[in-house]
N, C-alpha and C positions, 0 to 999 in steps of 0.2 A: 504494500500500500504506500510506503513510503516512496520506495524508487518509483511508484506512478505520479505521487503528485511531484517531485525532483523533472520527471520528463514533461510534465505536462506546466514547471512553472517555467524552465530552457524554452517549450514550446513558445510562450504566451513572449518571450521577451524577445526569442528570434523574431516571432510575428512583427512585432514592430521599424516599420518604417519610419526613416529621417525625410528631410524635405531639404529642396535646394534652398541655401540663402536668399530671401528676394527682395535684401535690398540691393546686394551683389548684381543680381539678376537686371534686375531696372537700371543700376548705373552702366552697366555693361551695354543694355540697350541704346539707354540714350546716347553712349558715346559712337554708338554703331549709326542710329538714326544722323546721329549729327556727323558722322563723317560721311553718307549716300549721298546727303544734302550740298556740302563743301565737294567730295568731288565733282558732281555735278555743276557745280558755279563754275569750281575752278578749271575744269580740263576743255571744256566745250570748245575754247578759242585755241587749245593746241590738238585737239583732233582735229577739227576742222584743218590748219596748216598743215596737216600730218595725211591730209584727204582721206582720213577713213571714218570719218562721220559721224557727227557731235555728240554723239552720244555712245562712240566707243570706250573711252575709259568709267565711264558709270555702268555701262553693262557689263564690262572686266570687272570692274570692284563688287557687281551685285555676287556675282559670279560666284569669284573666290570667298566673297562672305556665304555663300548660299553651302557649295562646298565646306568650310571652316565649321561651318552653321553644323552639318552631319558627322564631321569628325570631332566636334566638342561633344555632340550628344552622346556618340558611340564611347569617347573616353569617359561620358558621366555616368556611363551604364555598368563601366568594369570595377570591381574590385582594388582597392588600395595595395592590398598584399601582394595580389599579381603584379601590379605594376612596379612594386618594390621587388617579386622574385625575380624577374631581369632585368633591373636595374643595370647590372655588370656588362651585358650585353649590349644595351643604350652605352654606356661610355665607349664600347669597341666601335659601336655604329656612329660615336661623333669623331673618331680619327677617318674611318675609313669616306666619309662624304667628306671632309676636308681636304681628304688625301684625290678624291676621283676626282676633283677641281682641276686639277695639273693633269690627266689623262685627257690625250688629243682625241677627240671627236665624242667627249664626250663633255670635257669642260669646257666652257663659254665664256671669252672675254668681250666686256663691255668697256670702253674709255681705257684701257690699258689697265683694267682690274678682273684679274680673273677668276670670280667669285661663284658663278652659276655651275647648274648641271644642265645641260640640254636633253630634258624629258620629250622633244620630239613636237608634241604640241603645245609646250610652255616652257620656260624657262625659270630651273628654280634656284635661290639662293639658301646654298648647305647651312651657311651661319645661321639662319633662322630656328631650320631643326636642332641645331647643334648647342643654342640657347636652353630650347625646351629636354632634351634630354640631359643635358650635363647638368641641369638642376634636379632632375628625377634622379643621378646619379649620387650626386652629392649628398642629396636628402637623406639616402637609403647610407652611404658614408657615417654621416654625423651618425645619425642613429647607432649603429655598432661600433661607433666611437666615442659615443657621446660625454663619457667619461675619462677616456685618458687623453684626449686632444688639449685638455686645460694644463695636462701634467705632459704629457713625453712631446718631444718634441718628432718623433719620427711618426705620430699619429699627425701633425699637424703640416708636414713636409709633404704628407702623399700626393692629398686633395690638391695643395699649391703648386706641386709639380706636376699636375695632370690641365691643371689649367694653362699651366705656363707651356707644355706643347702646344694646345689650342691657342695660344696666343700667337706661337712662334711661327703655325700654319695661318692664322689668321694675317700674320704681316708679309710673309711671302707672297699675298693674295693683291694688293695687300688691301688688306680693311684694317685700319687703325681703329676707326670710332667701335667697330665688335670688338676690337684687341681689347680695349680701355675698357668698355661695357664688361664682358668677359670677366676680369679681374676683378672689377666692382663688387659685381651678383657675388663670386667666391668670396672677397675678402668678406662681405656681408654675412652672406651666411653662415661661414666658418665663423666668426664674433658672435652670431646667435646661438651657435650648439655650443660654445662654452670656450673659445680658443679667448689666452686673454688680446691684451692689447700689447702688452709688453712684446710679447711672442711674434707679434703679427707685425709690427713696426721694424724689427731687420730686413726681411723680406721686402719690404714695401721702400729701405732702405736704398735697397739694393735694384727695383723694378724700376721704379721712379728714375734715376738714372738715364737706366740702360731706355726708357721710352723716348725718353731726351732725346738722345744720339737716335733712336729711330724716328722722331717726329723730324730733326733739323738734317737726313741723312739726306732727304731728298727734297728737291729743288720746290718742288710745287709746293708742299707741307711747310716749309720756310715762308712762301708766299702767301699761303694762306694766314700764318701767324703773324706776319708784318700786317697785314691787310684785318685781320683782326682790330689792332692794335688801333688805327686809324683809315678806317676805309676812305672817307672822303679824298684822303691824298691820293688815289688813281681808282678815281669815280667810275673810271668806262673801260677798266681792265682787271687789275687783283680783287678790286673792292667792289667789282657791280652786282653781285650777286649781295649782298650784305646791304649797299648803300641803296638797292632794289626794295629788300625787305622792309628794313626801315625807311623808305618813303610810303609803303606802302600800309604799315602800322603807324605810322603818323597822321596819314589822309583819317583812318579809319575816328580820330578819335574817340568822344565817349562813347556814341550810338550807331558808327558805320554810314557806309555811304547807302545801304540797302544791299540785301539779299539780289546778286547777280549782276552790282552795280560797281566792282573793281574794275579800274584802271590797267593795275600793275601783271593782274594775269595776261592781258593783253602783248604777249612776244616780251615785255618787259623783265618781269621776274623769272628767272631760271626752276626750274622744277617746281611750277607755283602747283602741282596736283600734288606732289609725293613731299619731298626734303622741305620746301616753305610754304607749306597748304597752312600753316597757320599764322603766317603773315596776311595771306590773302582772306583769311577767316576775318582777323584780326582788322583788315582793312573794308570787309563789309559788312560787320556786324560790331564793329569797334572795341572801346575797353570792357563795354558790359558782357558781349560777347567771349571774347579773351579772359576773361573775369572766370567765367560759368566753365570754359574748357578747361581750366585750370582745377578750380573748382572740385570739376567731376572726376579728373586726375589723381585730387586730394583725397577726395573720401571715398576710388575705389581701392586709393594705395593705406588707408585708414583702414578698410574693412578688411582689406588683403590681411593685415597684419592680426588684427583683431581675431580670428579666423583661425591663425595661425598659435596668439599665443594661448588662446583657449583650449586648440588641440594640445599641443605640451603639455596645458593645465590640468587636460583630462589621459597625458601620458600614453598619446597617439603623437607621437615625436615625427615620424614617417609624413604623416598629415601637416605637421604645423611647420616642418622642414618646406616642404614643398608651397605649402602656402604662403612663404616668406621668400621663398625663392621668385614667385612668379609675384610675388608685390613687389622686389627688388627690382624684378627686370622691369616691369611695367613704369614705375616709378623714376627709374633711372634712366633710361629709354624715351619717355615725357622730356623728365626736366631736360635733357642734353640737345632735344630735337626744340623744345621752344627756346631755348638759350641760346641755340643759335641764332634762329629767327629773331631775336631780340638783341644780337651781337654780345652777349655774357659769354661766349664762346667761340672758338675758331669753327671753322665749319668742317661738320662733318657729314657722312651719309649717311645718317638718320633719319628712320620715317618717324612718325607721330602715330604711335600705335591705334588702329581701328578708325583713324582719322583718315590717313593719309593713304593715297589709293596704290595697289599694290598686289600681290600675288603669292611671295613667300611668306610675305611680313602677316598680311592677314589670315593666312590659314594658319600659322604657328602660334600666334598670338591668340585665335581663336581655338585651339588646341588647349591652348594654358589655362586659360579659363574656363574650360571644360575641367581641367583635372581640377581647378579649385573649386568649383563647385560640387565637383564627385567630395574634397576635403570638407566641403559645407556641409554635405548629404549625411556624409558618414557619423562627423561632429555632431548634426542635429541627434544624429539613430541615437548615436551611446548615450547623450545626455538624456533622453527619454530612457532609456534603459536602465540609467541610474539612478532616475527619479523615479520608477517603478519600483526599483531595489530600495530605494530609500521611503517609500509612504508604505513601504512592509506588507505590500500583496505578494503574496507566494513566498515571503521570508519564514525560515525555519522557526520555532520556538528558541525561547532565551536560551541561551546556555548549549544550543545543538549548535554544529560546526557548518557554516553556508557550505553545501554542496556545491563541486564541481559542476556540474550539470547547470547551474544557475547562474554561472557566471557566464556571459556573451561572450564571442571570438573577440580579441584584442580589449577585453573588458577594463572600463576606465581605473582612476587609480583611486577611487573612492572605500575599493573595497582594501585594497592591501599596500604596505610601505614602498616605497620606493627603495630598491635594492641594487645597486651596482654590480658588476661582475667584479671575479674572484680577483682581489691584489690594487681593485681600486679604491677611493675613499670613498667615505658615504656621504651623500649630498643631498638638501632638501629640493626637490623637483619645482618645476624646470627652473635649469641656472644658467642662464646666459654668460655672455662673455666677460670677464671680469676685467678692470682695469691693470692688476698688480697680480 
């Protein structure tokens, strides 16, 4: 009698279902709604010059959102643990697509950057995948690390030496602005599962440097950092791209010139669809508008984290790894792509995630957000799970030991202490990165 009602209280807790985040869900829309809207303004005047008909880059971006739109769902639908049992295998698959980059008829150079794969009927950029998976790698890392990375330093080496090959393939490409991004997401992350600061500051000693000498190695990257510095001194040469943008965010001031009523897209701004689509946002819907993109950037990189430290808090580390990994990108990705367009940055080729129109950028990025959302799903389940455990339906009488059977798969830490493996210290859960 007893082992039936044990199966039948496992029964009642398996049954329950989590729900997607939705406020996650509604920012993620609007930012999707409002970048249909912006390519649309923006690209009409360079399809048209391009004669393939004004309304080819908005049917491209429906496109690859519509695609993105089915591979977010299909990741919402998989399990967390699967995605962490081959985790190993995503880090093998982001050398090997960086690596087919440099294999002739198969890699694709645009402007003397040889970044793409040629899939025959599209063109794809590896860095984007290589983003989304080397965070799912990472995630699954910390986790079986999560404890000696704060103490040994060869637990703290790996992760930074697996980035630092993707970096080292990303510059031969070269894509600096992923090289830079790249390093970011990692050092970030690595600081959230518990590496201190102290620890992380040699390294960064030492990277910093050596980017130096690869940002001033070559002629144009020099250019572009002079031309940072002061664009107005060669208006119609180093700096037109910059001294474009900012005309074009100035026009816009507080309330824009009107929806479809830019200037500067007009053959003026360089990549006013994709790299400075929020110059041109900025210049038709002005500060209030620029205000609201920003905004929404905030509080989905807010809830990212939010997301993240609650899984921790419920000791789904895997969960809250990953969820910090894709508010990092997203997050860091934003500010480097508007800080451009604003001149706080040298330029680089950065999109504006889900804004800016696109084909690697927005199936990857819609990829991400599918797994945090599966992070949101999961999070909601156990929390109802706990709260089940805890208002004491189907709990054992006082003094009887809670059965196995009644604790959920990856059951939160509500019910038992947090326990380190053998030879490490014991630590109050979650402990992010310490200073000292």
């Amino acid at each position: 009698m007893m082992q039936t009602d044990r199966s039948h209280q496992a029964t009642r807790l398996d049954a329950i279902t989590g729900r997607y985040d939705p406020v996650l869900l509604l920012l993620t829309l609007a930012l999707v709604g409002l970048g249909v809207v912006m390519v649309a303004s923006s690209s009409i005047a360079i399809a048209e010059g391009l004669d393939v008909g004004p309304f080819h880059f908005l049917v491209r971006h429906v496109v690859f959102l519509g695609i993105g739109g089915g591979l977010a769902w299909a990741l919402m639908r998989v399990e967390l643990k699967l995605v962490e049992k081959y985790s190993h295998l995503l880090l093998a698959l982001c050398f090997v697509l960086l690596l087919m980059v440099f294999l002739p008829g198969i890699g694709h150079t645009v402007n003397g950057a040889q970044r793409w794969l040629n899939l025959g009927v599209s063109k794809f950029q590896a860095v984007e995948a290589v983003k989304l998976m080397f965070i799912i790698w990472l995630a699954s890392y910390l986790v079986r690390y999560r404890d000696e990375i704060a103490q040994q330093w060869m637990a703290l080496i790996k992760p930074l030496a697996m980035a630092s090959v993707i970096v080292m393939l990303l510059l031969l490409q070269p894509d600096f602005g992923s090289a830079a991004l790249m390093l970011a997401i990692t050092g970030g992350m690595v600081w959230l599962g518990g590496a201190r600061i102290r620890n992380l500051v040699i390294p960064a000693l030492v990277a910093l440097p050596l980017l130096a000498l690869v940002a001033i190695a070559e002629p144009y990257r020099v250019r572009r950092l002079t031309s940072f510095r002061d664009p107005w001194a060669d208006p119609f040469n180093d700096g037109f791209q910059l001294t474009q943008a900012l005309i074009a965010i100035g026009r816009g001031e507080w309330f824009g010139v009107g929806l479809g009523g830019s200037v500067q897209k007009l053959f003026y701004l360089p990549e006013a669809h994709t790299d400075f689509i929020f110059s041109v946002t900025a210049e038709e819907l002005g500060f209030v508008g620029s205000f609201g993109i920003i905004a929404l950037f905030a509080a989905f990189t807010w809830r990212a984290f939010d997301i993240g430290f609650r899984a921790v808090n419920m000791r789904r580390h895997f969960a809250g790894f990953c969820a910090f990994g894709v508010g990092l990108w997203v997050s860091l990705q934003s500010f480097v792509s508007i800080g451009v367009n604003l001149g706080l940055l040298p330029t680089k080729g950065l999109t504006l995630p889900l804004i800016s129109s696109g084909g690697s950028s927005v199936l990857t990025t819609c990829m991400a957000i599918g797994l945090l959302l599966r992070v949101s799903y999961e999070l909601d389940r156990a929390e109802r799970q706990v709260a089940r455990l805890r208002s004491g339906d189907g709990l054992p009488e006082p003094g009887e030991p809670a059965p196995d059977a009644a604790l959920p798969p990856q059951s939160p830490a509500a019910l038992a202490p947090a326990v380190g493996p053998r030879g490490s210290r014991h630590r109050i859960e979650p402990k992010f990165g310490a200073v000292a």
